[in-house]
C-alpha positions as CSV (number, residue, x, y, z in Angstrom):
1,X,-1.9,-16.2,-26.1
2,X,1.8,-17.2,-24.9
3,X,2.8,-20.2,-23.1
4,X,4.9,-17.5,-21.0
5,X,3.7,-16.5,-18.1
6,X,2.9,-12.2,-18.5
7,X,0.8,-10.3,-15.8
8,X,0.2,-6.8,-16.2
9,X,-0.8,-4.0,-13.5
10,X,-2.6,-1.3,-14.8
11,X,-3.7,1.3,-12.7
12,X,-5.4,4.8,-14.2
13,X,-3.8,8.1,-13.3
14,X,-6.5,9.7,-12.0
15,X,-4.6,10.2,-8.4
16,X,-2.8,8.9,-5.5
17,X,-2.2,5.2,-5.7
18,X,-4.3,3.0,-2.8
19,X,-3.2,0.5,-0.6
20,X,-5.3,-1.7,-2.4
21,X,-3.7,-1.1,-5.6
22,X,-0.6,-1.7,-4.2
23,X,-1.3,-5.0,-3.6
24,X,-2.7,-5.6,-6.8
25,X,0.7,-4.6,-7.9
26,X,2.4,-6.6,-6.0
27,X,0.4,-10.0,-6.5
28,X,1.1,-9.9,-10.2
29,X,4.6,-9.1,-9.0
30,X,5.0,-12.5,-7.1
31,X,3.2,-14.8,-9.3
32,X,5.7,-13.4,-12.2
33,X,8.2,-14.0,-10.0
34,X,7.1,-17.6,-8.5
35,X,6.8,-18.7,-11.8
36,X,9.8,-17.4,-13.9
37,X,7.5,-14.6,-16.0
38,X,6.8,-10.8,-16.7
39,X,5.3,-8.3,-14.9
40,X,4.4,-5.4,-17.0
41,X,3.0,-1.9,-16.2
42,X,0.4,0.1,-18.4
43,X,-1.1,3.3,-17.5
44,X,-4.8,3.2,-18.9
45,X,-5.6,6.8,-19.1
46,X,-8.3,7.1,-21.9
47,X,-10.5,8.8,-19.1
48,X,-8.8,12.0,-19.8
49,X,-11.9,14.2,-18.2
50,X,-10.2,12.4,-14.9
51,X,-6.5,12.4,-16.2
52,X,-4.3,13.9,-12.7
53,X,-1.3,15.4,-13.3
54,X,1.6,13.9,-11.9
55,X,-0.6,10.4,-11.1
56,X,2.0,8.3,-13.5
57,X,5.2,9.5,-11.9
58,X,3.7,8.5,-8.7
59,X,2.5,5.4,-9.5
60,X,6.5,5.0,-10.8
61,X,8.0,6.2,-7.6
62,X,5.5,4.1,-5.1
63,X,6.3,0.8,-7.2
64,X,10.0,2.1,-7.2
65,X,9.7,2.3,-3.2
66,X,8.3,-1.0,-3.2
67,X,10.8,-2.7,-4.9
68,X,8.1,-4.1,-7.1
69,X,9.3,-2.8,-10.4
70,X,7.8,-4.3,-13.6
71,X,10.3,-5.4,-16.3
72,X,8.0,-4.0,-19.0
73,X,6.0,-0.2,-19.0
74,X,6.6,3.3,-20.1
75,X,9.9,3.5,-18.4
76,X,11.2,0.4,-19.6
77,X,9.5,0.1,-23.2
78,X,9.4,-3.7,-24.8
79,X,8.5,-5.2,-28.0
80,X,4.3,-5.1,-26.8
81,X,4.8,-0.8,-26.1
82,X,3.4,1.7,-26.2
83,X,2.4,1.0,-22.4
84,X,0.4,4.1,-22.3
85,X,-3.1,3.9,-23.7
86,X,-3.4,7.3,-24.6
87,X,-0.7,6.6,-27.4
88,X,-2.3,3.2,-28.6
89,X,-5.6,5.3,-30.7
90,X,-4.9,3.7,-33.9
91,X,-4.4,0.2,-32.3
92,X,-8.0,0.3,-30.8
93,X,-9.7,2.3,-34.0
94,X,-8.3,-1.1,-35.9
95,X,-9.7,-3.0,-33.6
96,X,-13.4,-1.6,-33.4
97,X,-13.8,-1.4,-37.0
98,X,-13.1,-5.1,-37.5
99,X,-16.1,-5.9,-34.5
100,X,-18.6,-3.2,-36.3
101,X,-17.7,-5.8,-39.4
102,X,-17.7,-8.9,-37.5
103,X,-21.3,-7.8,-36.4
104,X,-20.6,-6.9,-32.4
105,X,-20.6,-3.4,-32.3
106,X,-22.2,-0.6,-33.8
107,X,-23.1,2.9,-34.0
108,X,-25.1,5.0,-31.3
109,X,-26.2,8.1,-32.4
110,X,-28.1,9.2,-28.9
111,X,-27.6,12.2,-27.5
112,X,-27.1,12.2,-23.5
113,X,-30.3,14.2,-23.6
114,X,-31.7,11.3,-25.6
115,X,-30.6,8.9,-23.0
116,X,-31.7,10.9,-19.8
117,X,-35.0,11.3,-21.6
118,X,-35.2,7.9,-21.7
119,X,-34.3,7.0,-18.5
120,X,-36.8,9.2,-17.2
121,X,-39.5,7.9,-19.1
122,X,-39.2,4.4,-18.3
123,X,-39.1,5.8,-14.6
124,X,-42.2,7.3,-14.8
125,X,-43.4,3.8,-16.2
126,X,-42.4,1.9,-12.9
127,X,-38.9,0.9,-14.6
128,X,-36.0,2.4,-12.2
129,X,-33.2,-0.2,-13.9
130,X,-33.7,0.6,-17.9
131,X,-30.6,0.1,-19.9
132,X,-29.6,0.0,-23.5
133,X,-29.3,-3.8,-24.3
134,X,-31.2,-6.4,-26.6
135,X,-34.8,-5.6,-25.6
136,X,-34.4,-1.6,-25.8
137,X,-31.7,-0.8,-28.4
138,X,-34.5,-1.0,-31.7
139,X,-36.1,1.8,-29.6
140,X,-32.8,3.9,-29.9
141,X,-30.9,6.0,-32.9
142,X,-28.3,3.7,-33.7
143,X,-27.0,1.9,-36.8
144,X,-29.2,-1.4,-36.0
145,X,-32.1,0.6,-36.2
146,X,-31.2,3.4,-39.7
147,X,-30.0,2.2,-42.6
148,X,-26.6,1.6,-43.7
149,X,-27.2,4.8,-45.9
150,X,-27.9,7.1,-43.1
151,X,-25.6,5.7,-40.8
152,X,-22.6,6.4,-43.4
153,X,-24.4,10.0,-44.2
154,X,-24.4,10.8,-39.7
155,X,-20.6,9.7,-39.9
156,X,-19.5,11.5,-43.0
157,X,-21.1,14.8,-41.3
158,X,-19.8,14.1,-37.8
159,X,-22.0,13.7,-36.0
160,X,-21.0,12.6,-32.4
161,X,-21.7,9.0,-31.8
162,X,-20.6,6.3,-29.4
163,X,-20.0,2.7,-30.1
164,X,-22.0,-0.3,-28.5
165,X,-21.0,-3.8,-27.5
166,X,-23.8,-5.8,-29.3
167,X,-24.6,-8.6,-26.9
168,X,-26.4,-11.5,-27.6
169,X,-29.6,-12.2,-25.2
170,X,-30.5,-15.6,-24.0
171,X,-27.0,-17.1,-23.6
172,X,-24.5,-18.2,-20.2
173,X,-20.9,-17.0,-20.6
174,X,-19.3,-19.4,-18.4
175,X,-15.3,-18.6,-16.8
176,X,-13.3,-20.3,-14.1
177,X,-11.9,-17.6,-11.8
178,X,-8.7,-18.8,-10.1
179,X,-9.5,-17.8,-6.8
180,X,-13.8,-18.2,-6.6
181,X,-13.7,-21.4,-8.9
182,X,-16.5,-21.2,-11.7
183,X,-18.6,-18.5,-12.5
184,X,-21.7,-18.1,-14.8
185,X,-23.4,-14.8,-15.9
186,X,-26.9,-15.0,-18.7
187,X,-26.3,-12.5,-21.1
188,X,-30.1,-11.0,-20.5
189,X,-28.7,-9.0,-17.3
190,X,-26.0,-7.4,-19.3
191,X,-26.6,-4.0,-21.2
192,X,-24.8,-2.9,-24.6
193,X,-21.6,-0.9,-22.9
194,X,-20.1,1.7,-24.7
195,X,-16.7,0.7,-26.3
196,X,-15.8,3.9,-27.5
197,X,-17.1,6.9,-26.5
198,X,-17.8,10.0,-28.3
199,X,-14.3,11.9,-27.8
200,X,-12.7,8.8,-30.1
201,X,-11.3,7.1,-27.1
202,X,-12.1,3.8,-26.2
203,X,-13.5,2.9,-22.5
204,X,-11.9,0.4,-20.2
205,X,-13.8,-2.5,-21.4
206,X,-12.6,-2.1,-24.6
207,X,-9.0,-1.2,-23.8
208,X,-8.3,-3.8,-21.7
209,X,-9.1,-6.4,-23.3
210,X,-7.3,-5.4,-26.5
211,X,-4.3,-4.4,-24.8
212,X,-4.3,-7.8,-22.6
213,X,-4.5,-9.3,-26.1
214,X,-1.5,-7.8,-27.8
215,X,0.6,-7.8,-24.8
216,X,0.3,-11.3,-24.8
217,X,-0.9,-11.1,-20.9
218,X,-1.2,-14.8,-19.8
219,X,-3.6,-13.8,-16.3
220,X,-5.1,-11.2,-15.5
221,X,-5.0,-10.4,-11.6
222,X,-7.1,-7.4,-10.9
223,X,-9.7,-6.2,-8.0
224,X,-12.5,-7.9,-6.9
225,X,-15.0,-4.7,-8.1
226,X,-14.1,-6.0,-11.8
227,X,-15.8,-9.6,-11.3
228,X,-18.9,-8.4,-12.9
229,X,-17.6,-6.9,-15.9
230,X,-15.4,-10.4,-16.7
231,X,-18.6,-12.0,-18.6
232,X,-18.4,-8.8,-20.8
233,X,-15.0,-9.2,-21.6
234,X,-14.7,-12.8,-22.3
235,X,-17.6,-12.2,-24.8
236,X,-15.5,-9.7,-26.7
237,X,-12.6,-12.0,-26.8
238,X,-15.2,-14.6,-27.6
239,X,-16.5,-12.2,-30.6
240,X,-12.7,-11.5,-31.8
241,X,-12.2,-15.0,-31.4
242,X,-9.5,-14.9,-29.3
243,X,-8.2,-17.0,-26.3
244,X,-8.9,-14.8,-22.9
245,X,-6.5,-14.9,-20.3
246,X,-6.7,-16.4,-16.7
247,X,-8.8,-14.4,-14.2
248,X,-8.2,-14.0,-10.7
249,X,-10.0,-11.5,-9.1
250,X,-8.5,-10.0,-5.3
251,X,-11.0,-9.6,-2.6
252,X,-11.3,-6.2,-0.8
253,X,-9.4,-4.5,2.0
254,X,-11.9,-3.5,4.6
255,X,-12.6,-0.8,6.8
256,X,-10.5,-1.6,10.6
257,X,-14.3,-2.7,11.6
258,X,-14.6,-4.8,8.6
259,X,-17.8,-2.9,7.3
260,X,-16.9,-1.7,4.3
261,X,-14.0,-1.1,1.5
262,X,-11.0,0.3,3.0
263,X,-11.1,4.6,2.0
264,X,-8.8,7.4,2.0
265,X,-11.6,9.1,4.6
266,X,-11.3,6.0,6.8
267,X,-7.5,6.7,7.1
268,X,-8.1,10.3,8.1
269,X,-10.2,9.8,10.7
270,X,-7.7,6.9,11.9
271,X,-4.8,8.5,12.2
272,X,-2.9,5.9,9.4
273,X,-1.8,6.2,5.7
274,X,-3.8,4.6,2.8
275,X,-1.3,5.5,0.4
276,X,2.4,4.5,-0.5
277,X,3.9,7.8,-0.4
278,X,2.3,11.2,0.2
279,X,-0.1,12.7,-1.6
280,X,-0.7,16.7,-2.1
281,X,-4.0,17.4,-4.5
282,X,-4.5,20.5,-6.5
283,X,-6.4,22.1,-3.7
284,X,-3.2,21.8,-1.1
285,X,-4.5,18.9,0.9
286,X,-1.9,16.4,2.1
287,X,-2.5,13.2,2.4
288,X,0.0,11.2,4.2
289,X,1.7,8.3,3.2
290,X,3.8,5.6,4.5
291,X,6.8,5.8,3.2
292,X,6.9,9.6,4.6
293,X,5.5,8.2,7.9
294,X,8.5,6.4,8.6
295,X,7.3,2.4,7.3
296,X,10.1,0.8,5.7
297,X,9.4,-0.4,2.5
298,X,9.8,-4.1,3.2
299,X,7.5,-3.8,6.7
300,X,4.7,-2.3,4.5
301,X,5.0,-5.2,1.1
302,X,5.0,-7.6,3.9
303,X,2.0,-6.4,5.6
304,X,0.1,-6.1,2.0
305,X,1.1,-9.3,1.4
306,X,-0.8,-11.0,4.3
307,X,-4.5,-8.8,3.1
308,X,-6.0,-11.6,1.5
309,X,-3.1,-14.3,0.9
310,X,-1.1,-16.2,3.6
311,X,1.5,-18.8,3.1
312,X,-0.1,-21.9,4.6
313,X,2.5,-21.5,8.1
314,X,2.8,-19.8,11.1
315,X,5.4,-17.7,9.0
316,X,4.6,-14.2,9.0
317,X,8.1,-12.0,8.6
318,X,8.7,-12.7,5.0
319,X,10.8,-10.8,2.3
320,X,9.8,-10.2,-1.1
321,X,12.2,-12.9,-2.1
322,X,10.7,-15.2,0.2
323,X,7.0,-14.3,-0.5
324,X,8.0,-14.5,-4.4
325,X,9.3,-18.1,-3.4
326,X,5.9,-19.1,-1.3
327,X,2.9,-17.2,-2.9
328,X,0.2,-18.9,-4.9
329,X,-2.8,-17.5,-6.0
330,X,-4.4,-20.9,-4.7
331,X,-3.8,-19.4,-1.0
332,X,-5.4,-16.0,-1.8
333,X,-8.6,-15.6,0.4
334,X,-12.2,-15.3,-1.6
335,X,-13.6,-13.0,1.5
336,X,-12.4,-9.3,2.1
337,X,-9.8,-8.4,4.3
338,X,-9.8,-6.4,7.6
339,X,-7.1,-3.7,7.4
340,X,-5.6,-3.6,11.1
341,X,-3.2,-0.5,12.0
342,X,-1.9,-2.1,14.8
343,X,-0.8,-5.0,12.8
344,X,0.8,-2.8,10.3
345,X,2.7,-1.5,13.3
346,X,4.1,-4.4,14.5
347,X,5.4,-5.2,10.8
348,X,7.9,-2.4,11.1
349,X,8.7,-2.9,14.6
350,X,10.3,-6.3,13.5
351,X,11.6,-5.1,10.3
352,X,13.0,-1.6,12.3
353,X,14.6,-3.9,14.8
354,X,16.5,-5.7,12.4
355,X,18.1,-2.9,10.4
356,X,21.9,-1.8,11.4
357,X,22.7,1.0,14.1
358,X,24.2,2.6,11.6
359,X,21.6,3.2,9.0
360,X,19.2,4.1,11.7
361,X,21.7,6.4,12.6
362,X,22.4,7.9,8.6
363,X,18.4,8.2,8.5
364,X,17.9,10.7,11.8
365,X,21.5,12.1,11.7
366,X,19.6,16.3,11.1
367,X,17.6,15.0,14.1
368,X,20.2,14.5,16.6
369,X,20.6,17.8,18.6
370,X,24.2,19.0,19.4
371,X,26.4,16.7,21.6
372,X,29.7,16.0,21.9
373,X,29.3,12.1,21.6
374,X,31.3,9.8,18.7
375,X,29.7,8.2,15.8
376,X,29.9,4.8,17.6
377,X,28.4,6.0,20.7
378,X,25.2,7.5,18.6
379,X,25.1,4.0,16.9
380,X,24.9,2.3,20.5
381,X,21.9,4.8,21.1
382,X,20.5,4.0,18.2
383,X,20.4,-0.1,19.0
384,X,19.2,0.6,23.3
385,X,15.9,1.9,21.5
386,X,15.3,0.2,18.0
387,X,13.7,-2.7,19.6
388,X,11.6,-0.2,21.8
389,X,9.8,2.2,18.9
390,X,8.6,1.8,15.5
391,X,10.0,4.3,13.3
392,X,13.2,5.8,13.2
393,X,11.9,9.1,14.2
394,X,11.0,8.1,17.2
395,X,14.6,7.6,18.6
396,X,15.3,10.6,19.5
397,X,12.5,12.2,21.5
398,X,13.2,8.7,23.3
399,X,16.5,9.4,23.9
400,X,15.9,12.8,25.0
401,X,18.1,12.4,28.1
402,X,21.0,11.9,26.6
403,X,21.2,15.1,24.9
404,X,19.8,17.1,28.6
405,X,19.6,16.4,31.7
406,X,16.3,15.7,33.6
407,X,14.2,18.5,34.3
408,X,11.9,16.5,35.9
409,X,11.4,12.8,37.8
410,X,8.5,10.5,37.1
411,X,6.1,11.2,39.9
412,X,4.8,7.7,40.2
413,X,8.7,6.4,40.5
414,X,9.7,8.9,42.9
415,X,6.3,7.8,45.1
416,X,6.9,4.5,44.8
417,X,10.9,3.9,45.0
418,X,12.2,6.9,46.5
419,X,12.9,6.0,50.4
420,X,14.5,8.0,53.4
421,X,18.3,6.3,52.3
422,X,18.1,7.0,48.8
423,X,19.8,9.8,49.0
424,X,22.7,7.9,50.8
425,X,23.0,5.1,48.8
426,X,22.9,7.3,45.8
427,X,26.0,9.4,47.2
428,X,27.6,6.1,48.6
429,X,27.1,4.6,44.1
430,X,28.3,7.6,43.2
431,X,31.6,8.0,45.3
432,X,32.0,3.9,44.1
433,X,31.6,4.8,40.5
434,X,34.2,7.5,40.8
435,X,37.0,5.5,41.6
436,X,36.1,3.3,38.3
437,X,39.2,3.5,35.9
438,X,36.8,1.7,33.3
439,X,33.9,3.4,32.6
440,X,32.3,0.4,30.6
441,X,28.4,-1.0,30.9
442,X,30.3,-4.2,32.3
443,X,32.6,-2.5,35.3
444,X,29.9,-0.3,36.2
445,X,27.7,-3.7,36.2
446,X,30.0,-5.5,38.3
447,X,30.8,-2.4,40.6
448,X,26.8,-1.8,41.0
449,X,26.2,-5.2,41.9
450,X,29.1,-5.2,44.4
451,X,27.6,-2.4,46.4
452,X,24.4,-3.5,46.5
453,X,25.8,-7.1,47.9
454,X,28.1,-5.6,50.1
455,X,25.0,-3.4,51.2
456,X,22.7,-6.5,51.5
457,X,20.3,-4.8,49.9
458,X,18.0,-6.0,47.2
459,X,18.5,-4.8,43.0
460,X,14.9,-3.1,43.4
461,X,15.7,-0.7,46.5
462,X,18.6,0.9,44.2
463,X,17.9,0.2,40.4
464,X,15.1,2.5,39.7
465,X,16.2,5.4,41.8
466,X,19.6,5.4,39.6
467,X,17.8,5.1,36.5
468,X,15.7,7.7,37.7
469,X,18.7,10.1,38.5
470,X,20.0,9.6,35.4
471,X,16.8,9.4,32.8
472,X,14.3,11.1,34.5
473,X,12.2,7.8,33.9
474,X,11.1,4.9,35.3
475,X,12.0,2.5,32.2
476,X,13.7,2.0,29.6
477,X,16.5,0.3,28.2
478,X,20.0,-1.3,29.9
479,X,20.8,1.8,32.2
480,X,24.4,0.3,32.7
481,X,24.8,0.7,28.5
482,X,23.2,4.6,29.3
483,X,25.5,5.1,32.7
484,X,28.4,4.2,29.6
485,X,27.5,6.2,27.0
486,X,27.0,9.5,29.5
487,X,29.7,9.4,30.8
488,X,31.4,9.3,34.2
489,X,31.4,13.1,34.5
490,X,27.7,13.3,33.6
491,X,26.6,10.6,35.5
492,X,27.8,12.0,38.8
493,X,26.8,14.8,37.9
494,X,23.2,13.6,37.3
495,X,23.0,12.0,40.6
496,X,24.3,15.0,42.8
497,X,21.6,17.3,41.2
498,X,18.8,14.2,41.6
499,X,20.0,14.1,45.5
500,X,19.9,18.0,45.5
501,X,15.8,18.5,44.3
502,X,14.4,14.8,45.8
503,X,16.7,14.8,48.9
């Protein structure tokens, strides 16, 4: 294994790419990053009954979106390629051969009639858990249990086979797990997995471990649901006699309720994303994601980021920079995490409130309904709401009245503001703001304030019935900066019709 530091993510292509892998993704990304190494991608698709097409571009285009893009992988081939499994079948029938001659694997003739046979036997014996391992295997058709002769004769006629991991019984593979400190497993509870199945591909177990091998990966940061296969792989890089890698295994993201990994199903019925981008399957069913949702991409890494791992601090608006800078897989939490929508929210409100007017503006431009307003003016629209929504696309139906005119007044307002001299002082503003030569949020500020001195009349006996006039609302932003943007025209316009219907 290298001194230098080299995580890899490798996710199968089987579908849509989960939140959850995501952030394995993105954890391997900023420990490469904290400590000057490699992140490398590898698509390990030697499932192909499961194989989805179109599952690798996306996995590509939700990392791209990320801005978590690995410096090694099928786009972006290296000296330790191929990166896709698929195209690495003479690599792994090398390897196999030298473990059926170190004395580790070997040939399994049963058929999977054989094996369900079996299995219901042993079930009608009181034995619900059998499995192939050291105490059943001489009671299978494999090559312990025919001679050499006869295994050779099975191959040389073709006869489908798998090939077994032979594990040792009675011994304690012992590993240190970076994040749940030591672990041991005893041999006796582990069965003989398959390596290689019968189609002449190898299975994950097998895969990975060769592949971590010759990629030189240093740690291997992967899901928690992959803890209890780690004794089986550190035996077959203890029976290649190899150094394994550093394990850190991620704990799960829960269910909202915490009961429970965190599912695409749960997402439906919750009205939020659990993948990156969207998703259509081969039946037509869309499922949503983020990026199409409206999340910016740095609101959504920062959110991953804090499921499972936090920086020590009261810090929690971080960019990938600075979360490459802080993380540690030291501070990455051993119990599952609770996805929370509403905290996912308020990630992109303080992201959304920090981009420019004018992007917000370029990203909701085939939104904006006809009007006769200037680029700049949109662009001040744009920053009275972004601290007051979410998402872009919420702008608009926000600023509604500045593209029409009321059709309505907010009934609890009008009950609760609307008095006998309304009217009046309305007409009275109105006639005040006509005679404004600077139509600006600061004169009409100044002028407003005037009258309602010169009135001696408090800010909340006018205030709401002029935002009302001219927004149809009760709240919302600075109604000076909308009185401005309107227009002197529109605005005394809007309050003659608001006089007309509430008298």
């Amino acid at each position: 294994m290298s001194d230098n530091i080299r995580v890899r993510f490798a996710p199968s292509p089987t579908g849509p790419l989960h939140i959850g892998g995501v952030r394995t993704a993105l954890y391997n990304y900023l420990f490469a990053k904290k400590n000057g190494g490699t992140f490398v991608l590898r698509i390990e698709d030697t499932d192909q009954t499961r194989f989805v097409p179109g599952a690798t571009e996306y996995i590509l285009e939700s990392l791209k979106w990320c801005g978590i893009e690995p410096e090694e992988g099928p786009h972006k081939p290296g000296e330790y390629g191929p990166y896709v499994q698929s195209e690495r079948k003479e690599i792994y029938q090398e390897h196999i051969q030298q473990l059926i001659e170190l004395g580790h694997a070997y040939y399994a003739f049963d058929t999977p009639e054989d094996l369900e046979k079996k299995r219901q036997e042993e079930k009608e014996k009181g034995n619900e858990n059998w499995q192939y391992d050291s105490s059943t295997r001489n009671q299978m058709y494999n090559s312990l249990t025919i001679s050499k002769v006869e295994t050779q004769s099975l191959l040389n006629q073709n006869t489908p086979y798998t090939i077994r991991v032979k594990i040792e019984p009675e011994q304690i593979v012992n590993f240190h797990d970076l994040i749940r400190g030591l672990i041991s497993i005893q041999t006796n509870v582990l069965d003989d997995k398959v390596l290689f199945k019968s189609d002449g591909l190898p299975t994950y177990h097998f895969a990975n471990i060769v592949d971590d091998h010759l990629m030189q990966i240093s740690h291997v940061i992967r899901g928690e649901e992959w803890l209890p296969s780690t004794a089986l792989h550190q035996l077959l890089y203890r029976y290649f006699g190899w150094e394994a890698p550093k394990f850190a295994h991620l704990p799960l993201i829960l269910k909202p309720d915490g009961k429970g990994k965190l599912s695409k199903r749960d997402g439906d019925k919750m009205g939020f994303p659990v993948f990156p981008l969207n998703w259509t399957n081969s039946e037509g069913e869309l499922y949503p994601g983020y990026r199409e949702n409206g999340y910016l991409p740095e609101a959504f890494v920062n959110m991953l980021a804090f499921l499972g791992w936090n920086p020590g601090t009261e810090e929690e608006i971080l960019s990938l920079e600075k979360l490459a800078d802080t993380f540690s897989l030291e501070r990455v939490n051993k119990s599952g995490a609770r996805f929370d929508p509403d905290k996912t929210k308020w990630f992109q409100q303080q992201y959304f409130k920090q981009q420019s007017n004018a992007s917000i503006l370029q990203s909701i431009e085939n939104q904006i309904p006809k009007h006769n307003y200037t680029i700049q003016q949109l662009e001040e629209i744009c920053g009275l709401f972004k601290e007051r929504v979410e998402f872009a696309k919420d702008i608009v139906p926000a600023a509604k009245y500045f593209f029409e005119a009321p059709q309505s007044y907010d009934d609890k307002t009008v009950q609760k503001k609307w008095k006998e001299n309304s009217a009046t002082l309305l007409n009275e503003l109105s006639t005040k703001f006509q005679s404004l030569h600077d139509f600006s949020a600061q004169e009409l500020e100044h002028a407003f304030h005037g009258f309602v001195s010169e009135k001696e009349i408090g800010l909340g006996a006018l205030m709401p019935v002029l935002r009302l006039s001219l927004t149809g609302e009760g709240s919302g932003p600075q109604i000076f900066e909308i009185a401005s943007i309107l227009g002197k025209e529109e605005v005394l316009e809007r309050i003659a019709t608001a006089v007309a219907k509430l008298g």
